[in-house]
C-alpha positions as CSV (number, residue, x, y, z in Angstrom):
1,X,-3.0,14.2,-22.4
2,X,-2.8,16.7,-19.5
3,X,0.3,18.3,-18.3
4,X,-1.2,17.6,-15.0
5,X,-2.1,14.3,-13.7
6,X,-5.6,13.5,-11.9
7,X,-5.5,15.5,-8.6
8,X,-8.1,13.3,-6.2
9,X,-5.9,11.3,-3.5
10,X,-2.8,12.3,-5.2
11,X,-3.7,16.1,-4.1
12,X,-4.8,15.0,-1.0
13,X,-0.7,13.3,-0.5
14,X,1.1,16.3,-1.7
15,X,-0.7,18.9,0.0
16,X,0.0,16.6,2.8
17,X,3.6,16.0,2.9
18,X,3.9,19.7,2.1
19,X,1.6,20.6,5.4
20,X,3.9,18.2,7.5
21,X,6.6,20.9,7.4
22,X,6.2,23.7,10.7
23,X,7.9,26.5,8.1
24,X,5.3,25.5,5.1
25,X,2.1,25.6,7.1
26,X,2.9,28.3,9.6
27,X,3.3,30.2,5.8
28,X,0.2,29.0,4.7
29,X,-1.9,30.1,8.0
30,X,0.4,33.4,7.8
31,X,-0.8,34.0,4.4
32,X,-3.8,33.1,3.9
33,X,-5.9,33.1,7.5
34,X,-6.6,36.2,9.8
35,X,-7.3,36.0,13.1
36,X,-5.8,37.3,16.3
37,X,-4.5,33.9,16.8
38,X,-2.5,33.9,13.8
39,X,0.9,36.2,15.0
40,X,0.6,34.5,18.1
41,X,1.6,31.3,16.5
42,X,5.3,30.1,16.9
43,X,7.2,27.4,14.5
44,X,8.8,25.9,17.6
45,X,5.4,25.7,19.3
46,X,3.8,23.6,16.5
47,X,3.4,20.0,16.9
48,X,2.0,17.5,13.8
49,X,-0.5,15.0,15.3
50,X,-0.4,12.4,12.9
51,X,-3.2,10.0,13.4
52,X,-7.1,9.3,12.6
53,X,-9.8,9.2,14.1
54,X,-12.4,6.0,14.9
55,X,-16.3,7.6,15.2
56,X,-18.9,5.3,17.2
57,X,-20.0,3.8,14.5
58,X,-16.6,2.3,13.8
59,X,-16.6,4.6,10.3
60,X,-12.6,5.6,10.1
61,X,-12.4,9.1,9.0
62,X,-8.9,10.4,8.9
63,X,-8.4,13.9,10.2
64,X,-5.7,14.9,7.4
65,X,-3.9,17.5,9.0
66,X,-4.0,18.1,12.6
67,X,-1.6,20.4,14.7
68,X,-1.0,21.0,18.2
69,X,-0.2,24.8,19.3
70,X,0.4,26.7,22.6
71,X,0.3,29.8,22.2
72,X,2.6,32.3,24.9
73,X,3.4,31.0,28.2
74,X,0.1,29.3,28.6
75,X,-0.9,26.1,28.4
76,X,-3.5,26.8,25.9
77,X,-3.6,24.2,22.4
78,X,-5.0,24.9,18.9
79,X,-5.9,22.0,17.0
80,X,-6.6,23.1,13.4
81,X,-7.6,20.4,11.2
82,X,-7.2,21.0,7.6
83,X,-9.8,18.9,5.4
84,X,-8.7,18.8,1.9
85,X,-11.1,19.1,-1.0
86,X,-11.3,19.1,-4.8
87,X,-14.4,19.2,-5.0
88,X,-17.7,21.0,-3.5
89,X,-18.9,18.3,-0.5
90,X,-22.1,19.7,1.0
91,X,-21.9,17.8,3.9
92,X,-19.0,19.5,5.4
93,X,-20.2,20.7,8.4
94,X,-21.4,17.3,9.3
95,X,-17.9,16.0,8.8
96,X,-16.1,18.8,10.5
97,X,-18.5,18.5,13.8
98,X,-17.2,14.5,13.8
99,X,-13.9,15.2,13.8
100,X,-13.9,17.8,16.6
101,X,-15.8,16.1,18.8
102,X,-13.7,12.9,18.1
103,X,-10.6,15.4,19.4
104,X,-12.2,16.0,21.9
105,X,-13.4,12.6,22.8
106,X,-9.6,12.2,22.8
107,X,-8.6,14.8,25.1
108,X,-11.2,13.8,27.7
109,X,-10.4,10.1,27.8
110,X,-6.7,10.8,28.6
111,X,-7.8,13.7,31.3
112,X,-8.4,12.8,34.8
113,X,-12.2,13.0,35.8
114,X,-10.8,15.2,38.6
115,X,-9.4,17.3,36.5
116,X,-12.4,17.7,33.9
117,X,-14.7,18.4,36.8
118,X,-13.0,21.5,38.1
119,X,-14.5,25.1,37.4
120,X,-11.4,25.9,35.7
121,X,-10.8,23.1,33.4
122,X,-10.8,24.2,29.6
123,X,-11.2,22.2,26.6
124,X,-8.6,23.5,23.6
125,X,-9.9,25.4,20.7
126,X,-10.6,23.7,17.6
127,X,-10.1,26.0,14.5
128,X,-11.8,23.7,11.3
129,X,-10.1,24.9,7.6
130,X,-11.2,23.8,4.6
131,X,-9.0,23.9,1.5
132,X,-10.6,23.9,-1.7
133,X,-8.8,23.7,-5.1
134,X,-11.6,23.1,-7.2
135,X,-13.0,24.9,-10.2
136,X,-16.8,25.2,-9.2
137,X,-17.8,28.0,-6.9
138,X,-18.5,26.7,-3.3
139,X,-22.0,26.9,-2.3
140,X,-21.4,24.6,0.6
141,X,-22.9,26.0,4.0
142,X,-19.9,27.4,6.3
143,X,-21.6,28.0,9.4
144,X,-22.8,24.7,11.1
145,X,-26.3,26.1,12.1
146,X,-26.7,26.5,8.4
147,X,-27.7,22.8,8.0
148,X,-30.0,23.0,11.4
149,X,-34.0,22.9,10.5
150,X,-35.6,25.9,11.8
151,X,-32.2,27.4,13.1
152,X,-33.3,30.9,13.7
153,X,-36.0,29.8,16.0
154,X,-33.3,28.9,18.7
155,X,-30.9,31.9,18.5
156,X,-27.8,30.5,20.7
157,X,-29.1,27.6,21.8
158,X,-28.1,25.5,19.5
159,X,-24.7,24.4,18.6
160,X,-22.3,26.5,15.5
161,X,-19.0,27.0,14.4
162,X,-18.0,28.5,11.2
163,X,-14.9,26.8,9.2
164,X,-12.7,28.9,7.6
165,X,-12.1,28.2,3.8
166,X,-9.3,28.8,2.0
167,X,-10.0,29.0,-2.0
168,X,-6.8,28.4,-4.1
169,X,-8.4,29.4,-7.4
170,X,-10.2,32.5,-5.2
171,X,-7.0,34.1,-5.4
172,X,-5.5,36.4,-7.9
173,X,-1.8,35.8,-9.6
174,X,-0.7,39.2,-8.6
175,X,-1.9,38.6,-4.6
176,X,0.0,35.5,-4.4
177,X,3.3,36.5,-6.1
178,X,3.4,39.4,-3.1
179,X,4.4,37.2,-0.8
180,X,7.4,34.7,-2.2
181,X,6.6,31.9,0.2
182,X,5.9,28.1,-0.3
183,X,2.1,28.2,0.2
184,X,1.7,31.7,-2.2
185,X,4.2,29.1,-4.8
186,X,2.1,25.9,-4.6
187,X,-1.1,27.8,-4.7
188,X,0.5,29.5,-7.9
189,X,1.3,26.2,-9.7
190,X,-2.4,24.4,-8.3
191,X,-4.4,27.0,-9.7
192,X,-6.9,25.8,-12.9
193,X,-4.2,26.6,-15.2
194,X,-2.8,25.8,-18.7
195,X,1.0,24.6,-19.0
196,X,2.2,27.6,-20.8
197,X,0.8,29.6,-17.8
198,X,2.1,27.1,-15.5
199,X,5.7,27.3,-16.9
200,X,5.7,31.2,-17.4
201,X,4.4,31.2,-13.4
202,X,7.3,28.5,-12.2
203,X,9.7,30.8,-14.2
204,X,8.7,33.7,-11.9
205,X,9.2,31.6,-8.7
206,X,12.3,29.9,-9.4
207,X,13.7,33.9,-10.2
208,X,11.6,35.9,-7.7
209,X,10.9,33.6,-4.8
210,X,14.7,34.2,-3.8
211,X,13.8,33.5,0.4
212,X,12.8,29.8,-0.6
213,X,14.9,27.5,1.7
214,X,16.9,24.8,0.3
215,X,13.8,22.3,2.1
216,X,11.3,24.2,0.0
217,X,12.6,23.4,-2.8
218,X,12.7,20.5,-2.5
219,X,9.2,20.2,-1.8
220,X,8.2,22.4,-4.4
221,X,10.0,19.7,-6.9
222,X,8.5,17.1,-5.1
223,X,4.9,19.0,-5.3
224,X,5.5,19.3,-9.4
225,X,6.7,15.8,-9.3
226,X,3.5,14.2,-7.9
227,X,1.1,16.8,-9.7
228,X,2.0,16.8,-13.4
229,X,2.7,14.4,-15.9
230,X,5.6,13.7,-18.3
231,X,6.2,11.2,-21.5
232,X,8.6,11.0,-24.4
233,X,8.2,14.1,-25.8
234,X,9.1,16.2,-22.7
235,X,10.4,15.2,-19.2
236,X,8.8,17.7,-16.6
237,X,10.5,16.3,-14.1
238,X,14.3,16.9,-15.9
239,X,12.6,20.4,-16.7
240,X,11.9,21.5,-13.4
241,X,15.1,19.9,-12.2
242,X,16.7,21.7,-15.0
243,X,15.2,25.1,-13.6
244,X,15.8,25.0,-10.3
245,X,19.4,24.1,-11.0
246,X,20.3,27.1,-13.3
247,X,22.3,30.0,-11.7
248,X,21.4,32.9,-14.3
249,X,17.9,34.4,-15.4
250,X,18.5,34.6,-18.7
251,X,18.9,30.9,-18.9
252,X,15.6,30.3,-17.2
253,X,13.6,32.1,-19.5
254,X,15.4,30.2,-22.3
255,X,14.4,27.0,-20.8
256,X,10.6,28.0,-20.4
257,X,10.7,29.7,-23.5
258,X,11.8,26.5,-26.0
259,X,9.1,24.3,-23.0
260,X,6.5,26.5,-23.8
261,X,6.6,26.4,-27.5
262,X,7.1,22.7,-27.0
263,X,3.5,22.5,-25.2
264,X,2.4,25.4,-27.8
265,X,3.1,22.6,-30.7
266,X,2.0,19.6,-28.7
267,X,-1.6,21.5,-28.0
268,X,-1.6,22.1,-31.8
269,X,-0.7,18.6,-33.0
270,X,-3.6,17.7,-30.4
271,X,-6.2,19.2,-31.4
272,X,-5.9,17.8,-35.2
273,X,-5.1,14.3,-33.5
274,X,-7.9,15.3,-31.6
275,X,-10.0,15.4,-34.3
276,X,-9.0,12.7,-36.5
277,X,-9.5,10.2,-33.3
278,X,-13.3,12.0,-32.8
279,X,-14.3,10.8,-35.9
280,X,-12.9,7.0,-35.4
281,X,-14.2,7.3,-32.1
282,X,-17.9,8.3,-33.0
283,X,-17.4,5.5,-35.7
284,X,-16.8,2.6,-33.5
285,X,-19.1,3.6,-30.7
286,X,-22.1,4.1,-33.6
287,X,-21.2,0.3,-33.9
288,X,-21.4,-0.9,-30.8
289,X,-24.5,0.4,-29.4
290,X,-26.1,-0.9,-33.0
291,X,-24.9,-4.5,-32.1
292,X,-25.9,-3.8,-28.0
293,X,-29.5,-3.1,-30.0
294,X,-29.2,-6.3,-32.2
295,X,-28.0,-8.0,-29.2
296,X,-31.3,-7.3,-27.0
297,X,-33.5,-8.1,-29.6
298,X,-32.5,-11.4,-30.1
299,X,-32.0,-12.2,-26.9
300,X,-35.2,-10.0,-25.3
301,X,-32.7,-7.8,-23.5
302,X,-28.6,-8.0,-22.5
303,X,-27.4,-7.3,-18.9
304,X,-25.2,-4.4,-17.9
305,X,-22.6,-7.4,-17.5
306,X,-22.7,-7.8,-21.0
307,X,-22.9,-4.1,-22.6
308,X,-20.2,-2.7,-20.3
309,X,-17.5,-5.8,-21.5
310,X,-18.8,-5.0,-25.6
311,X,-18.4,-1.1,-25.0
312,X,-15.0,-1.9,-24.2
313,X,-14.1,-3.9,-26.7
314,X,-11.8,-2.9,-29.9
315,X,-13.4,-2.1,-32.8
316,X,-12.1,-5.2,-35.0
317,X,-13.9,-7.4,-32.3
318,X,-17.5,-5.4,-32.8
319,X,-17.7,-6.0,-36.7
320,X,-16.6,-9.9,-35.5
321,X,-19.8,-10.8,-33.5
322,X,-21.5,-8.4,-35.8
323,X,-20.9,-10.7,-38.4
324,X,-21.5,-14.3,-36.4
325,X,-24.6,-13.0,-34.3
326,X,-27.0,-15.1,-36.1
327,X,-24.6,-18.1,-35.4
328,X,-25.2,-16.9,-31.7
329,X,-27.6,-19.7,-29.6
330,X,-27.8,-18.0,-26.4
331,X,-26.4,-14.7,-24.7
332,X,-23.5,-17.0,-23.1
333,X,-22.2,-17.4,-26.2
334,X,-21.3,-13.8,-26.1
335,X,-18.1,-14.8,-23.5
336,X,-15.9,-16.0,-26.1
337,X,-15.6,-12.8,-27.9
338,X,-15.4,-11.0,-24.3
């Protein structure tokens, strides 16, 4: 088993209820976006818009992570809407367009007509992000023109925008321990690592990352908590807790050392299990696709219905209607094995 669990929604929630925080995203656009934009930005001047977004077509997309900002004295606001990814989707750009014009769409029903129609009426910026945590390189388009046919025949008069992505496995151990904050920690801990690694990296945090706020913390625990599995062999979740909770370096290190030779054994005792179960493995499925063949023959072919259930089935229950399938009248008599 993995030390982490399946990250599709689940990374989708924590990355989520870790963004909802002004501190932890106004670190994660500090650290990882440029722009002039970017030191303008205040925590105070940060509002979450927590809703989604109903296109045309009635399709419900929801917009993840949408903030408003003003930035100085005017009355200027920056939606950036975060779209969270795990794996390459090439129709980005497509997606990204819908949800800013829906935000738009938003702002203009709930302006006066008045209002819009005046010289110096401004709609807000819109700054699309894309994070990305997965292992393949993205070869997604980032400018929106990208996906236009024949773009370069009509210079600027077409629409663009370029999103800005944000790779968490683009970035290097050594770049992200520079700046002891929440994003540089989770970023750390998502990376396409192995649990030893992960341990030795959550060791460095809990001992170097000493400007982490009691709230971050907590969200880091939470972050581990959602993100990696435990069973009866060791408790990440007690570990973690056990880690944060220890005063002295020296017994930090002593708790990731005796956790990482645990994984170290448990890796070990895997791959023989791993082994051992292959060869069981190959031997049942050798059986079942032999029966599936016997199976069609007699009956001039066997529906996906009926391969899918027997592909599933334990291996005692194979050799079974194996053994009665010239007692077998008809395919229905199939069900009462099933």
């Amino acid at each position: 088993m993995s030390f982490k669990k399946d990250l599709n929604n689940i990374h989708d929630k924590s990355y989520k209820d870790l963004f909802s925080t002004n501190d932890a995203f106004l670190s994660f656009i500090n650290t990882f976006i440029q722009g002039d934009w970017v030191d303008k930005l205040e925590k105070d001047k940060l509002i979450l818009v927590d809703k989604s977004y109903i296109l045309s077509d009635y399709e419900e997309l929801e917009s993840d992570i949408v903030y408003n900002a003003t930035i100085g004295e005017q009355n200027i606001i920056f939606y950036v809407l975060l779209e969270l990814q795990s794996s390459v989707d090439h129709s980005m750009p497509i997606r990204l367009l819908m949800y800013m014009v829906e935000l738009w769409r938003e702002i203009l029903r709930n302006s006066e007509k008045k209002e819009i129609k005046r010289k110096s009426y401004r709609l807000p910026a819109i700054v699309p992000i894309v994070l990305y945590n997965g292992t393949k390189k993205w070869t997604c388009a980032r400018s929106f023109k990208d996906i236009i046919n024949e773009s370069q025949l009509f210079g600027d008069n077409i629409l663009d925008f370029k999103y800005i992505l944000v790779d968490v496995n683009r970035y290097s151990k050594e770049y992200l321990y520079e700046f002891k904050n929440i994003a540089a920690a989770i970023f750390l801990l998502d990376q396409d690592i192995n649990a030893m690694e992960f341990l030795e990296r959550l060791k460095n945090i809990v001992i170097n990352f000493n400007n982490l706020t009691s709230e971050e913390k907590l969200l880091l625990k939470g972050w581990i908590k959602n993100t990696t599995n435990s069973n009866e062999i060791y408790d990440m979740n007690k570990l973690v807790e056990d880690i944060f909770n220890e005063n002295k370096k020296e017994g930090v290190e002593i708790m990731v050392s005796n956790a990482s030779n645990i994984f170290g054994k448990l890796k070990s005792d895997g791959i023989k299990e791993g082994k051992e179960e292959g060869k069981e493995e190959g031997k049942k499925e050798g059986k079942t696709e032999l029966l599936i063949t016997l199976l069609k023959k007699r009956f001039n072919g066997l529906s996906d219905y009926y391969t899918d259930k027997i592909r599933s089935l334990p291996e005692g229950v194979i050799d079974k209607i194996a053994t009665d399938i010239f007692d077998l009248e008809t395919v229905e008599d199939i069900k009462k094995y099933l």
